[in-house]
C-alpha positions, 0 to 999 in steps of 0.5 A: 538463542543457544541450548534446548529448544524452548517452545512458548505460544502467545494469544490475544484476543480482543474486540473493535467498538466504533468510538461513536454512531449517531443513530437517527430517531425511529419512524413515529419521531421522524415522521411527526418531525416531517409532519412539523416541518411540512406544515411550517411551509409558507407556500403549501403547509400540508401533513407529509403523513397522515393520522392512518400512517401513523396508526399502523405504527402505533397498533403494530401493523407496522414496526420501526426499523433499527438499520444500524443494528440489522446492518452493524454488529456491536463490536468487531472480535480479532484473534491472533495467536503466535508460537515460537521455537528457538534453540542452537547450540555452540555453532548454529542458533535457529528461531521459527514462528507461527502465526495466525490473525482473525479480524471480523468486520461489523457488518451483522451479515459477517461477510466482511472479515480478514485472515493471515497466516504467516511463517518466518525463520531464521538460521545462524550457522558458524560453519568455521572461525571465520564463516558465517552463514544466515538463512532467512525464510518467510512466508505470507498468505492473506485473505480478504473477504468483503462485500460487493459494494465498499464500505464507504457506500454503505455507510452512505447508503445507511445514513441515507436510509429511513426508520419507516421502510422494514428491511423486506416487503410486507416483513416477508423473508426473503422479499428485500424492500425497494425504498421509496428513495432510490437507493439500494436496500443496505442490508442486500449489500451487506449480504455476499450471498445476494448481492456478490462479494470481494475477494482479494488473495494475496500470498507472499514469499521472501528468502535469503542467504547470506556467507560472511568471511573474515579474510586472514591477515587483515584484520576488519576485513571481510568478503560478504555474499548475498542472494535473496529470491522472493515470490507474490501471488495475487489472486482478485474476484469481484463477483456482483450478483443480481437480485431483486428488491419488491415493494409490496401492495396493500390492496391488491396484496401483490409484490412488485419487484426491480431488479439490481446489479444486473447482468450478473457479472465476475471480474477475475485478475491473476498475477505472478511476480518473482525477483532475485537480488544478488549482492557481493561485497569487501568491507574493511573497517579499522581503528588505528592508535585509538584515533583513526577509525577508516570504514570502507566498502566495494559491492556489486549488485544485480537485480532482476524482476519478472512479472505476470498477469491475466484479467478477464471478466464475465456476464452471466445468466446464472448465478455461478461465480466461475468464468467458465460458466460467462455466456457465451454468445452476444457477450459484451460484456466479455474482457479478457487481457493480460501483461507481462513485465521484465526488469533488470538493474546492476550497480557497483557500490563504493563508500569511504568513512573516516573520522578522527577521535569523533572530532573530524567526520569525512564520508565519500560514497557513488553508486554506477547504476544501470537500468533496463529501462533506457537504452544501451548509451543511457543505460548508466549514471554516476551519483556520488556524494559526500559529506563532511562534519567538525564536532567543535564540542570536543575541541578542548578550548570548548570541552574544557571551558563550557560545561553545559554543552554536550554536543556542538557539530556543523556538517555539510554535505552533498550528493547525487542520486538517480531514479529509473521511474519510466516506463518500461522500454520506451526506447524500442518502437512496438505494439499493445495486444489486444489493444483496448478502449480505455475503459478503466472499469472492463478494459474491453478490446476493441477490434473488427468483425470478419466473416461474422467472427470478431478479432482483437485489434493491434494499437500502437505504442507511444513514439520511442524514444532512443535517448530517455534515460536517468533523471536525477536530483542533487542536494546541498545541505549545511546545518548546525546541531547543539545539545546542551545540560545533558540533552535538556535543551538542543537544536538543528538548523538546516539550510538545503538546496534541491535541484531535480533535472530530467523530470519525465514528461510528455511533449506539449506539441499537436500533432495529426490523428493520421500519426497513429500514435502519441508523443513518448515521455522525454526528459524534459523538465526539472524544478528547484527547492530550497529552504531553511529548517529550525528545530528547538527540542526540550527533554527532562525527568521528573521523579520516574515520569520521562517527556520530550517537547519539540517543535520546528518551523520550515521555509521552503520555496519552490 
């Protein structure tokens, strides 16, 4: 916006409640209903608790435990607050905002919580009559913090957890309980500071600029640059920490203890991703005699994206959340592995729009796309496609005689599109270092002993294969659309056809183990669905209420 800058800062705060949680009776109530269903046995009716038991409870030896409360918090508080600056003058504009969200989880514990703070601005500069020049930076940082184990083993763990085990042996802090049942105790879980923790780090960069020039002579015509850069750091911990959990003996007044989450473990990743896209484009759009509206556009883009990653995980016989601090000697558990990835994409652009009086619709457009993925004689495809429309509502012999409609138009249209999904690089012949076991939790190398000392092993890659390239899909579709009595009632209707060929798949074939390697992804497959689509809509307005009623039904086979 133009003149002074103008400061204004926004707050919310608010809090998350669950809509509802059942939570199960105390441990005199439980144990007199396990009591009654015991002694209902046909083969053995006997008292699962005895009158003792139950005496503890009532004279306060021992206490009932409330695990939802000692685990959940009532409600979640979030946060978020925001401040904008704008202002300009007669050639530029600017806006900038700040921002910041805070949203706790409901484990009592408060190891379950998110942050972000994020940065966004936009320039606008009028550098002469007929140049124009847009700036736009954002930014991104994200912090997540959770427990070891997820949220939904948790709660499982909680349902699952009974009234009549206190939270630590013998009500002694920090003696956490071993439950009779074998599951871990709930409230160690939720604690980051015994049991381990999570933590995903995630920042996010994104900019671009833009120079628009409105070539002289030739009105509607104009040259357009881009270039965009964006950047991601991901930066992931799971720490799982070994604890004990203790039941304790009443007659001999001793503590048992069994240890959980043992070893002591850390998984660390770390990955870099940037890409650059550049795009140059002529575009012309005209109206001529009010009739004749022409849109056309020629662009020529480039893409590339380069990627970066390291995993490596630890055990340890120290508590101390670092790798450096892993064992080691006789560390199995040892993983260390990383990735890189590289991928580049140009494509040339062509569209064609033309209408006459919004009567008569023509579009034409093709992309010529080339991707890395595929080798140099597979490397582009062709995709065009076109569509075209005839508005019969604004024919006269309709316009003039049928009041009540508002809009009748039958289309048709047709294209071709490619998709570059494969796998990087299938086409070259190479090898996978160090190669692992395929443990999906630890990705361990595999490897042999020389001289007492272990080494990382090479494993093939798949077969290459020199002709994989596009798979494509092409689709048909014809339809009708209708309004009528200024929009209150309407209808579309829809025939298509969908054709996909070259669908990546892997060869069905046996072949010996002494080949070393598997069979590539090939171009091999393809699938066809078809169908009609029928929508019937309905708005209106009565007094200042506004409503919207549709509904459709589809037939599709494949």
């Amino acid at each position: 916006s133009k003149g002074a800058p103008k400061l204004s800062y926004s707050m919310y705060y608010g809090a998350q409640v669950p809509a509802e949680i059942l939570k199960p009776v105390g441990a005199i109530d439980r144990m007199t209903l396990f009591n009654e269903k015991s002694m209902r046995s046909v083969s053995n009716p006997t008292l699962t608790y005895s009158d003792e038991e139950f005496e503890k409870f009532y004279n306060g030896t021992r206490t009932s435990t409330d695990w939802y409360d000692a685990v959940m918090r009532d409600y979640a508080p979030q946060q978020q607050h925001n401040v904008n600056l704008t202002g300009g003058a007669d050639r530029i504009d600017y806006f900038v905002n700040l921002g910041f969200l805070n949203q706790e989880g409901f484990w009592e514990s408060g190891d379950l919580n998110y942050e972000r703070f994020n940065m966004r601005t936009n320039i606008n500069a009028k550098v002469s009559d007929r140049i124009n020049f847009t700036l736009k930076i954002s930014g991104v940082l994200d912090d997540r913090n959770a427990p070891n184990s997820d949220a939904w083993t948790i709660f499982k763990t909680l349902w699952r957890t009974v009234p009549d085990e206190p939270i630590y042996a013998n009500y002694t802090s920090p003696f956490y309980q071993k439950m009779a049942s074998d599951i871990d105790n709930v409230s160690a879980m939720t604690n980051a500071n015994v049991s381990g923790f999570e933590k995903r780090i995630t920042k996010i960069f994104n900019s671009s600029m833009e120079l628009r020039y409105d070539v002289p002579g030739i009105e509607g015509l104009a040259a357009k640059g881009l270039f965009s850069y964006d950047a991601r750091i991901s930066d992931n911990s799971n720490y799982s920490k070994s604890y004990n959990e203790y039941r304790y003996d009443e007659a001999s007044e001793a503590y048992t203890s069994i240890t959980k989450n043992a070893p002591t473990s850390l998984d660390r990743s770390y990955g870099v991703s940037n890409s650059t896209l550049y795009q140059v484009s002529l575009s012309y759009d005209q109206t001529f005699a009010n009739k004749h509206n022409i849109g056309a556009l020629l662009l020529l883009e480039g893409a590339k994206s380069k990627g970066d990653n390291i995993f490596a995980a630890r055990e340890f016989s120290i508590p101390l959340a670092y790798l450096f601090a892993g064992n080691a000697e006789n560390q199995v558990g040892t993983a260390n592995s990383n990735g890189i990835s590289e991928y580049a994409s140009n494509g040339f652009v062509g569209k064609l729009n033309y209408d006459y009086e919004g009567k008569y619709l023509l579009d034409l457009n093709f992309r010529y796309d080339g991707s890395s993925r595929f080798p140099e004689n597979e490397r582009w495809g062709f995709f065009p496609g076109g569509s075209i429309g005839w508005r019969i509502s604004e024919e006269s012999f309709l316009k003039d005689n049928m009041y009540y409609l508002d809009n009748l138009k039958i289309r048709a249209s047709y294209g071709k599109m490619g998709d570059d999904g494969a796998l990087d690089y299938q086409y070259l012949s190479g090898y996978d270092y160090p190669n692992t076991s395929g443990n999906y939790m630890k990705n361990y190398p595999t490897g042999y002993m020389f001289d007492g000392s272990f080494t990382n092993a090479l494993g093939f890659r798949a077969a290459p294969n020199p002709n994989i390239t596009w798979f494509t899909v092409k689709t048909f579709d014809i339809g009708l659309d209708a309004d009528f009595w200024n929009g209150k009632l309407g209808f579309t209707f829809d025939y298509f056809n969908r054709e996909r060929d070259g669908l990546l798949a892997n060869r069905l074939i046996s072949i010996p183990g002494t080949f070393g390697s598997n069979m590539p992804q090939e171009n091999l497959n393809g699938d066809q669905t078809k169908g009609v689509e029928f929508e019937l809509r309905h708005r209106n307005k009565v007094g200042k209420l506004n409503y919207n009623v549709s509904g459709n039904i589809a037939i599709t086979r494949t």
